[in-house]
C-alpha positions as CSV (number, residue, x, y, z in Angstrom):
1,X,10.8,-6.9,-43.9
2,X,9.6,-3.5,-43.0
3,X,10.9,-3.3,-39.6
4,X,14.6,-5.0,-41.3
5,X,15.1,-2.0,-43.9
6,X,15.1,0.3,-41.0
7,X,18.5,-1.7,-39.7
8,X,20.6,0.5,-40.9
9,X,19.0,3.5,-39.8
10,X,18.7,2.2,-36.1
11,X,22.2,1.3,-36.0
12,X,23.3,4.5,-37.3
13,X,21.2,6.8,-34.9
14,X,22.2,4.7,-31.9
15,X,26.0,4.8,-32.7
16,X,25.5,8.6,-33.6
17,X,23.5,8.9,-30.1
18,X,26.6,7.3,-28.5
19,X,29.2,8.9,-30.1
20,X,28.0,12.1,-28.4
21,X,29.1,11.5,-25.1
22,X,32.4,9.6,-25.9
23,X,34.4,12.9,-25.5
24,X,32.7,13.3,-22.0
25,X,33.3,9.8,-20.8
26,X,37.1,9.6,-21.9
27,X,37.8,13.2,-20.3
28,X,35.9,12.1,-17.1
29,X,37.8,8.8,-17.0
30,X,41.2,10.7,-17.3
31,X,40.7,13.1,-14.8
32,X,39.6,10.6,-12.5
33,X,43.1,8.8,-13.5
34,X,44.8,12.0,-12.8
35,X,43.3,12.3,-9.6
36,X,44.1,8.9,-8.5
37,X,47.6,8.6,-9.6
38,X,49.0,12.4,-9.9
39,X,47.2,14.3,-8.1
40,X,47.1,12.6,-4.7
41,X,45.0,12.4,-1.2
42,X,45.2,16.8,-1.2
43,X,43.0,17.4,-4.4
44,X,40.7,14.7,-3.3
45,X,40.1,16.0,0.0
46,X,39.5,19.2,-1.6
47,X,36.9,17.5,-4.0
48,X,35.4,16.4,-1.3
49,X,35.0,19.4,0.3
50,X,34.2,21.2,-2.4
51,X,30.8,18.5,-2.4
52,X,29.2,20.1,0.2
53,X,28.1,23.0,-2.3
54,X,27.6,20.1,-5.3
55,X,24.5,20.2,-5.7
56,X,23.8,23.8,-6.6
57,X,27.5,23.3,-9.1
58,X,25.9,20.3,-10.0
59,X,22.8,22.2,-11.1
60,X,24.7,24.5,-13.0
61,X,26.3,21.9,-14.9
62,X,22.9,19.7,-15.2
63,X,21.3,22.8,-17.1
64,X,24.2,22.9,-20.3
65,X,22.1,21.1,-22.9
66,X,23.7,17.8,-23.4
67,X,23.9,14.9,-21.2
68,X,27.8,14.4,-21.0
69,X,27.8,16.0,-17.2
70,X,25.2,13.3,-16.6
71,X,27.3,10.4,-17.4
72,X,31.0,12.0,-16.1
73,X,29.4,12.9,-12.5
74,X,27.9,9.4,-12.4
75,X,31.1,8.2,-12.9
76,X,33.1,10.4,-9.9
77,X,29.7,9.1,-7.7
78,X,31.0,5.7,-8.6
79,X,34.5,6.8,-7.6
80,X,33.2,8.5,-4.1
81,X,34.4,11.9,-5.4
82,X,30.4,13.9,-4.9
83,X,27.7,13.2,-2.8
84,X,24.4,11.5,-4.0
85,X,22.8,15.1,-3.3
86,X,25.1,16.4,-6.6
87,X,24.6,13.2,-8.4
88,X,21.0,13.7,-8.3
89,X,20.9,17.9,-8.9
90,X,23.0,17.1,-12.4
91,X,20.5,14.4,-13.0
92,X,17.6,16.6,-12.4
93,X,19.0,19.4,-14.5
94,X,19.9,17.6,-17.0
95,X,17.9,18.5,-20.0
96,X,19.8,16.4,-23.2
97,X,17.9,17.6,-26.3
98,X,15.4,20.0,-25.0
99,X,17.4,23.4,-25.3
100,X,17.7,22.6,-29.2
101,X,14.6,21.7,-29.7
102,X,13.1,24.4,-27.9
103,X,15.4,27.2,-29.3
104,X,14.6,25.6,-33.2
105,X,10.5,25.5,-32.6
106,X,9.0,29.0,-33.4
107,X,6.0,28.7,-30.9
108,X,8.0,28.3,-27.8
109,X,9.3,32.2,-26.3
110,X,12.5,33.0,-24.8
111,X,10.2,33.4,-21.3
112,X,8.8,30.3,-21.4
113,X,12.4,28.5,-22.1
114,X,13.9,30.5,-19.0
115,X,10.9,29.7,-17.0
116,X,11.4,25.6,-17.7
117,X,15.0,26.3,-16.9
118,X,14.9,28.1,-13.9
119,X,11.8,25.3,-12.4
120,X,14.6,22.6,-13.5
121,X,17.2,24.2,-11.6
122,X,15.6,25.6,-8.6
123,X,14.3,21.6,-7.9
124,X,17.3,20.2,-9.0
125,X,18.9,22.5,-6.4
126,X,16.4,22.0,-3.7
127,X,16.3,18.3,-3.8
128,X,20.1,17.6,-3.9
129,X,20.7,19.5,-0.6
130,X,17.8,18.1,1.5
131,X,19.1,14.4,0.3
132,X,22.5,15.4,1.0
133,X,20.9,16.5,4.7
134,X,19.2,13.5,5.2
135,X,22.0,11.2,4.4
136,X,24.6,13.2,5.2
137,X,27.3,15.7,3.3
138,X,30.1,13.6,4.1
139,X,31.0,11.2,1.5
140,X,33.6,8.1,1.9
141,X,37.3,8.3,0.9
142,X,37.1,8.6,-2.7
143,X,37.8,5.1,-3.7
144,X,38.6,5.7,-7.4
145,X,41.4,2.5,-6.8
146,X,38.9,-0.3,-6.3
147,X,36.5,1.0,-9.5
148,X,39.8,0.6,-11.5
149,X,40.5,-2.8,-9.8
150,X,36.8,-4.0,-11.4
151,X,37.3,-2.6,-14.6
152,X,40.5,-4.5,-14.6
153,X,42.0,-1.7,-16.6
154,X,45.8,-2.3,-15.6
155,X,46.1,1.4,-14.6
156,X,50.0,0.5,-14.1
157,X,50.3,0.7,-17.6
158,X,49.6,4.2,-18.0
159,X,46.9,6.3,-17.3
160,X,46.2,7.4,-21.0
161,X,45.9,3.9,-21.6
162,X,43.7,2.9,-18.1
163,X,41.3,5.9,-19.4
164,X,40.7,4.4,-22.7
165,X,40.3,1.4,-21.6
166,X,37.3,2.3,-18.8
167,X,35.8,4.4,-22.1
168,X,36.0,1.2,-24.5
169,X,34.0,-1.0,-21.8
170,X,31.1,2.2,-20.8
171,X,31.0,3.2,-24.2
172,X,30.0,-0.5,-25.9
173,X,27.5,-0.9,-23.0
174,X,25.6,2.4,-23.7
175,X,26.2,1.7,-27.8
176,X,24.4,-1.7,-27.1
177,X,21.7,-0.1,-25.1
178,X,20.9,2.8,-27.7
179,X,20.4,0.7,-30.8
180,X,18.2,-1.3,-28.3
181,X,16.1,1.7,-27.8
182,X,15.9,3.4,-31.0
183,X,14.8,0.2,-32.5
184,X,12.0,0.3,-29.7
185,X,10.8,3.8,-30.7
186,X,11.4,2.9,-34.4
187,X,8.6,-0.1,-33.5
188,X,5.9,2.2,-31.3
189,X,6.0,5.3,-33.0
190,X,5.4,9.2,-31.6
191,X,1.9,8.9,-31.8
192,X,1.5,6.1,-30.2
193,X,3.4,7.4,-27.2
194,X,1.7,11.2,-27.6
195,X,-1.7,9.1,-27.2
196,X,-0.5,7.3,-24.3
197,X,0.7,10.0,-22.5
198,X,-2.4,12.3,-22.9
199,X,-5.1,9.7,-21.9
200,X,-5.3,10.2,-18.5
201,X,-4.0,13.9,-16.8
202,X,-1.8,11.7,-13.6
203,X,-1.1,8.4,-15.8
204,X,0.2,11.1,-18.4
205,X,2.7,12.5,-16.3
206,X,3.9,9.3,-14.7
207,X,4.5,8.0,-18.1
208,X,6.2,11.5,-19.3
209,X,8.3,10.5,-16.5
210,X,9.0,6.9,-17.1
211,X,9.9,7.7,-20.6
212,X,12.4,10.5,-19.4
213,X,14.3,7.8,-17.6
214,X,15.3,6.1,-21.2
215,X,18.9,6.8,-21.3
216,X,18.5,8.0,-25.2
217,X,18.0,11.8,-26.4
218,X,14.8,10.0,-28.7
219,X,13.5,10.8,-24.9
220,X,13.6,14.0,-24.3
221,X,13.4,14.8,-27.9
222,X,9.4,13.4,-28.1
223,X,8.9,14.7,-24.5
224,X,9.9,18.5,-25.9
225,X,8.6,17.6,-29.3
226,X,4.8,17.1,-28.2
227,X,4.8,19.4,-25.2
228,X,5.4,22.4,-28.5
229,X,2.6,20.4,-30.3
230,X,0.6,20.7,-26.9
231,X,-0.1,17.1,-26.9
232,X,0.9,16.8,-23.8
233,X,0.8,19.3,-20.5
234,X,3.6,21.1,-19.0
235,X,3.3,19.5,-15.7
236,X,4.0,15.7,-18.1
237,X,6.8,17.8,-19.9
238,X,8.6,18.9,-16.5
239,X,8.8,15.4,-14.9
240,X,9.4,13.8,-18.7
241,X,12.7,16.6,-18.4
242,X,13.3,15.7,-14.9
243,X,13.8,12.2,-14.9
244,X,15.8,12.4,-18.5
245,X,19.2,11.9,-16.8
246,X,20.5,10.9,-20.5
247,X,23.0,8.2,-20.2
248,X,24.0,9.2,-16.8
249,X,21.9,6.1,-15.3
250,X,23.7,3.9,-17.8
251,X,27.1,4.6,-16.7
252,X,25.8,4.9,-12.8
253,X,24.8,1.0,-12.7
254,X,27.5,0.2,-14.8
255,X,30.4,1.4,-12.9
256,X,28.5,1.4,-8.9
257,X,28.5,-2.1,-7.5
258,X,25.9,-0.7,-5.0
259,X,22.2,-1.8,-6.5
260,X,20.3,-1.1,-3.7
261,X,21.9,2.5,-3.9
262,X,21.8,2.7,-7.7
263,X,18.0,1.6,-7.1
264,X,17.5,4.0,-4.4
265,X,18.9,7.0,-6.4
266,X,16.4,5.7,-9.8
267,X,13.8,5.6,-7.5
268,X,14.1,9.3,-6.0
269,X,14.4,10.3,-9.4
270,X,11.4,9.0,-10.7
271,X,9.5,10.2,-7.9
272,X,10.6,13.7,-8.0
273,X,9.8,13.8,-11.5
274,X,5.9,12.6,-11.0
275,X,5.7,14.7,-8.2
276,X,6.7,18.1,-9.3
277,X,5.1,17.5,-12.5
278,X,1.7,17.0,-11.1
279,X,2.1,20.0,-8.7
280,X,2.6,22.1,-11.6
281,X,-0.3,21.1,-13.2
282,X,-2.9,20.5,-10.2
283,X,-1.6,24.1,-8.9
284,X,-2.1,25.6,-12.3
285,X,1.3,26.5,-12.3
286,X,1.9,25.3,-16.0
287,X,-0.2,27.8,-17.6
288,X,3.2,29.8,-17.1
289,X,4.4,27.7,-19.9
290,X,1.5,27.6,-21.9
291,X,2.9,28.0,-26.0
């Protein structure tokens, strides 16, 4: 009975959690329209083009403090409009509720928020052009045709009307998924996960970063929330805030028939997250940040 009178509240937050990024989704999902059926093969070969600086735009964008850039560039990577390099610096960047929760907590300076900002952006930056060198800065035709063609959204119709209808199907699934995981941190609790994440110094981190890759801002709100409590260290808040892509993962393996890629992409993310957040701490790095 304890666990059913917080119903309400659960359904609430995660329809409040998803409501956030509707805006972002419908505006992405009508440009992408626009581009397909007004625009023409000249504004996407300048897109295109355009990609072989996306990762440091895509950083940019990454550090404004929501995750709506997340979920529309995971949406044109579905589409073939940017590289994986860009995909992955807005994922990186990405910081969903830290910026608030930073700017609200007294303890935390205006240094020490720059300082997380500029580390996110600098590796967000750094990683999204080496993978764009290894696999390449050319990306295919952008195929925004055949993702309509799955969606079966009748883009015929009307382009208003093929937007809303790729927004109805993204925005259930990430609905369904949030009141999924705000029931699950309803159920464990912020201590519980501060205690797991400060038992062991490496097993910290990599948990920090596991729990970043829940597409929910409950995320990166506890990740920020006990790094200002210094519960846990700044190396185990960088990869939490690395890997906390928002809903952007959502939308990417809903709308990218490639697994293995989607997979492939998850994977980098989670590794660059555990990696730079032990070399901050192991280098001694995070007593930059220390509150």
């Amino acid at each position: 009975m304890h666990f059913l009178e917080h119903v309400p509240h659960i359904l609430l937050h995660g329809l409040l959690d998803s409501l956030k990024i509707l805006p972002f989704l419908f505006l992405t999902y009508l440009l992408m329209e626009l581009l397909e059926h007004k625009a023409g093969d000249k504004v996407q070969r300048i897109i295109v083009k355009a990609g072989r600086a996306g990762p440091a735009i895509g950083g940019l964008l990454g550090l404004v403090p929501q995750c709506g850039f997340s979920t529309a560039l995971a949406g044109f990577y579905a589409g073939r409009v940017v590289t994986p390099g860009t995909l992955l610096a807005v994922f990186l960047a990405t910081s969903d509720e830290m910026l608030p929760i930073f700017i609200s907590t007294e303890t935390v300076s205006a240094g020490q928020i720059l300082t997380v900002l500029a580390l996110k952006l600098g590796i967000a930056m750094a990683v999204g052009f080496i993978v764009d060198l290894i696999l390449g800065k050319r990306i295919e035709k952008p195929h925004l045709a055949e993702l309509c063609e799955k969606e079966n959204c009748h883009c015929e119709k009307g382009i208003l009307r093929s937007a809303l209808h790729h927004t109805l199907h993204i925005f259930l699934f990430v609905l369904i998924i949030n009141v999924l995981l705000t029931g699950a941190f309803e159920l464990i609790g912020e201590e519980n996960i501060s205690i797991a994440i400060n038992s062991v110094p490496i097993l910290g981190t990599v948990l920090s970063a596991l729990i970043g890759l829940i597409p929910n801002c409950a995320a990166s709100v506890a990740i920020a929330t006990l790094w200002t409590k210094g519960v846990i260290s700044g190396g185990a808040m960088l990869a939490g805030l690395l890997t906390g892509a928002g809903a952007g993962l959502l939308v990417l393996f809903r709308t990218n028939k490639h697994i293995k890629e989607n997979l492939l992409l998850l994977a980098t993310l989670l590794g660059c997250g555990v990696l730079f957040g032990c070399l901050l701490d192991l280098t001694g790095l995070a007593t930059l940040m220390n509150l």
